[in-house]
N, C-alpha and C positions, 0 to 999 in steps of 0.2 A: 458379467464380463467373463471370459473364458480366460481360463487360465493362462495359455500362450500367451495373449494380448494382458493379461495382467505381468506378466514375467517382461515381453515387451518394453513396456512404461517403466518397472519395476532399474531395466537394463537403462532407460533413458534418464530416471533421472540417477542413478549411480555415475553416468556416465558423465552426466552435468556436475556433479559433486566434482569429483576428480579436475575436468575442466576449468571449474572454478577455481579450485586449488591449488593450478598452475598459473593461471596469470596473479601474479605477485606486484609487479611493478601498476596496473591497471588497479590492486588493493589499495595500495599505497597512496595512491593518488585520491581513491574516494575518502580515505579517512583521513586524509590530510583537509581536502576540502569540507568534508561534513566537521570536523574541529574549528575552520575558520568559521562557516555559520556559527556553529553551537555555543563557542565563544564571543563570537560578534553581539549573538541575542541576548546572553547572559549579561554585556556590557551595558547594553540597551534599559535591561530589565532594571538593572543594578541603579542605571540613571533614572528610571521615569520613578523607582522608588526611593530614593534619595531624603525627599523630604516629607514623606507619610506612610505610615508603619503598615498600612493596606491598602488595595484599590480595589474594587469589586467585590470583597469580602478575602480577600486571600494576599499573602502577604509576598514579600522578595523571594526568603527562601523554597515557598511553592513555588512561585513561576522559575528561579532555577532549576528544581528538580524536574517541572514542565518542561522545561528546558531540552534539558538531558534523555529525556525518558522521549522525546518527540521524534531526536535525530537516532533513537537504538528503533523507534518505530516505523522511520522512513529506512531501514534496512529490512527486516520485515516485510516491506510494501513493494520493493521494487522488484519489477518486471519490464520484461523485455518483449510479452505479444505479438505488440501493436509493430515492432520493428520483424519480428519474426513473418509476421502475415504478408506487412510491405512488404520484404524481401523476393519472398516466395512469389506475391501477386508480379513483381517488379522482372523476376527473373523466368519467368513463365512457369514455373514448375508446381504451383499449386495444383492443377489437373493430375500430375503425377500421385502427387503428394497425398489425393482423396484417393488417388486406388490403389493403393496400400493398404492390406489386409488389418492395420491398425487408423484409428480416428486420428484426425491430424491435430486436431481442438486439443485433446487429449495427451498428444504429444507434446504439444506447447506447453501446456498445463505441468507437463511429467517437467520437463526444462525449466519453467517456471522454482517449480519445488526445492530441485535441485539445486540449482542457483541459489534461491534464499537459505539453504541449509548450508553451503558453505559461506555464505556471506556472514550466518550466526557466528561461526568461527575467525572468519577474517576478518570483519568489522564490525560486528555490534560486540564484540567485548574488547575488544582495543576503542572501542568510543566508549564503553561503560566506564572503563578503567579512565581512558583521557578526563572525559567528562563530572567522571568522583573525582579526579586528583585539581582540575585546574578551574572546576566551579563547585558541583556538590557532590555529595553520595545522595544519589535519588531514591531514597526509601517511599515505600508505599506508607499509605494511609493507615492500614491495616490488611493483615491476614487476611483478612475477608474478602476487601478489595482488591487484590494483588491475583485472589483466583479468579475473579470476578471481569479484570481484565484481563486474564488471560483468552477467557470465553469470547468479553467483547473483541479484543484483538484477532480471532481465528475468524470470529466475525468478519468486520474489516478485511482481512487479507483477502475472503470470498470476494464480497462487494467490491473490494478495488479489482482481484482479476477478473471479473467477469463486466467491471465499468472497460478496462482493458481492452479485451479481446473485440468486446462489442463495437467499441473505437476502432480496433483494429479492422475490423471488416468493410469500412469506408474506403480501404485500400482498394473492393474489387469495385468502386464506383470514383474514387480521385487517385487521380495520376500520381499530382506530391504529397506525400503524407508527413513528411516529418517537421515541415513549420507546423502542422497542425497537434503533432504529438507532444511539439512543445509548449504552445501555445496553452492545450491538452493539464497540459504535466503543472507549470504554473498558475494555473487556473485553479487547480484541484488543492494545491499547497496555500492559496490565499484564501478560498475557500470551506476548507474543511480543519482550520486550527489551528496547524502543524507550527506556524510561527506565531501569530497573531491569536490566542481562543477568540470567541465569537461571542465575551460575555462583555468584551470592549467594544461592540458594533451596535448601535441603535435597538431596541426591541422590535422595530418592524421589521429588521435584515435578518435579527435572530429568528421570528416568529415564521419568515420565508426557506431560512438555511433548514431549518430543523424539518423540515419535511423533503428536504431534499436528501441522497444518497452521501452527497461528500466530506458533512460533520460527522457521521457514523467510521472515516478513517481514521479518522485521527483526536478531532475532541471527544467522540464517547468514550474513549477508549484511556484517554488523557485524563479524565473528569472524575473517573473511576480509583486510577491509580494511585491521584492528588487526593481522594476523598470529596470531591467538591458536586456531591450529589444528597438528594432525598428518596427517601425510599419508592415516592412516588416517582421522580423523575428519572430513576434507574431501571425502573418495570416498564417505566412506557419508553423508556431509550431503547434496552434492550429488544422490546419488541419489536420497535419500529426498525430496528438492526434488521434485526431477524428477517422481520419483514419485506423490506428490502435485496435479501441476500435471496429469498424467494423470488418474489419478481424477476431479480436481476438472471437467475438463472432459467426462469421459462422464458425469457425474450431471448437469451441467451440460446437456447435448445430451439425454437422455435428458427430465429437466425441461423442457425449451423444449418439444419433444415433445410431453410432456404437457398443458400449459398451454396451448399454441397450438389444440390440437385442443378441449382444454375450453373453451376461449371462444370458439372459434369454432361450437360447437355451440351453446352456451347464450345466444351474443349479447354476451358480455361479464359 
């Protein structure tokens, strides 16, 4: 990457920082609403364990801490791509957009970044803090684990922007996209953990999710932090992560590819 265009991105996502850290009132509002989930679930948890000290091997105070550690991990995850892309596709300007002496993928990407790094600030530690004071302090398993998810979480962030972007580009072929980003977005949150882990779903749903990309967002990453692995099961999670974030980005590169070349011949 050449210096200019790394200085570029560099200026994009600083610039997204900032941006992020002026809308206040649009803060307010997610961390109001990620506390009613987080609380809601916790009441939930609280109920279904009421009258047996464990369910699946793991007790109330984990799936609290699950809890809490899910809704700081759904701030980490979010992205706006998919909305980036419709935009651009919606207002005709993506032809512009590719001849631009910077990647426009990349720019997303740089916005992307920026975005989640102020949201560290504005809402995953006012949800850390909600979430220790009004269910638990979600302590890791161990030292060990706690690095451990850090790596599978950088994970995950790949694999979600690049599940993302990829969705995104459905834009230069459907008109409406945003039933579908929702549709999209709730799919992936039943899906991959976030509220429900996947060790209360049948062995045959598990046996189907686990080779899919969308348990790798949020229960590997979850599973880790709780301690609720084997050594074997953490060497083939993380691989298959890994694996995953691979794939996910040569159909990704192979796509941009594609789509660049098609608009730029067709004019958008």
């Amino acid at each position: 990457m050449k210096a200019k265009n790394r200085n570029a991105y560099f200026y994009v996502y600083k610039t997204q920082i900032l941006k992020g850290l002026a809308y206040k009132f649009d803060v307010y509002g997610n961390i109001l609403m990620q506390t009613i989930i987080m609380v809601a679930t916790a009441y939930f948890w609280r109920a279904l364990f009421k009258n047996a000290d464990s369910v699946q091997g793991v007790t109330v105070d984990t799936m609290l801490t699950y809890t809490v550690v899910s809704s700081m991990i759904s701030v980490v995850l979010t992205t706006n791509v998919e909305h980036r892309i419709t935009l651009s596709v919606r207002k005709g300007t993506i032809a512009i957009d590719m001849m631009r002496p910077v990647n426009i993928f990349k720019v997303f990407f740089a916005e992307n970044l920026g975005g989640v790094t102020a949201l560290l600030f504005q809402n995953l530690l006012p949800i850390f803090l909600i979430g220790s004071v009004l269910i638990k302090l979600p302590t890791p398993g161990s030292v060990t684990g706690f690095l451990l998810f850090i790596c599978s979480l950088t994970l995950a962030f790949f694999v979600n922007w690049y599940l993302a972007v990829l969705f995104g580009m459905l834009a230069f072929s459907v008109i409406e996209m945003d039933a579908l980003i929702q549709v999209k977005k709730h799919l992936i949150r039943l899906l991959s953990g976030s509220i429900i882990p996947i060790w209360f779903f049948p062995d045959w749903f598990q046996g189907a999710l686990e080779v899919l990309p969308f348990v790798y967002l949020y229960q590997m990453p979850l599973d880790i932090y709780i301690g609720k692995y084997t050594k074997e099961s953490l060497v083939r999670g993380l691989l298959i992560q890994l694996a995953w974030t691979i794939v996910l980005f040569l159909i990704y590169r192979y796509m941009q590819k594609k789509v660049t070349g098609k608009i730029m011949i067709q004019g958008g």
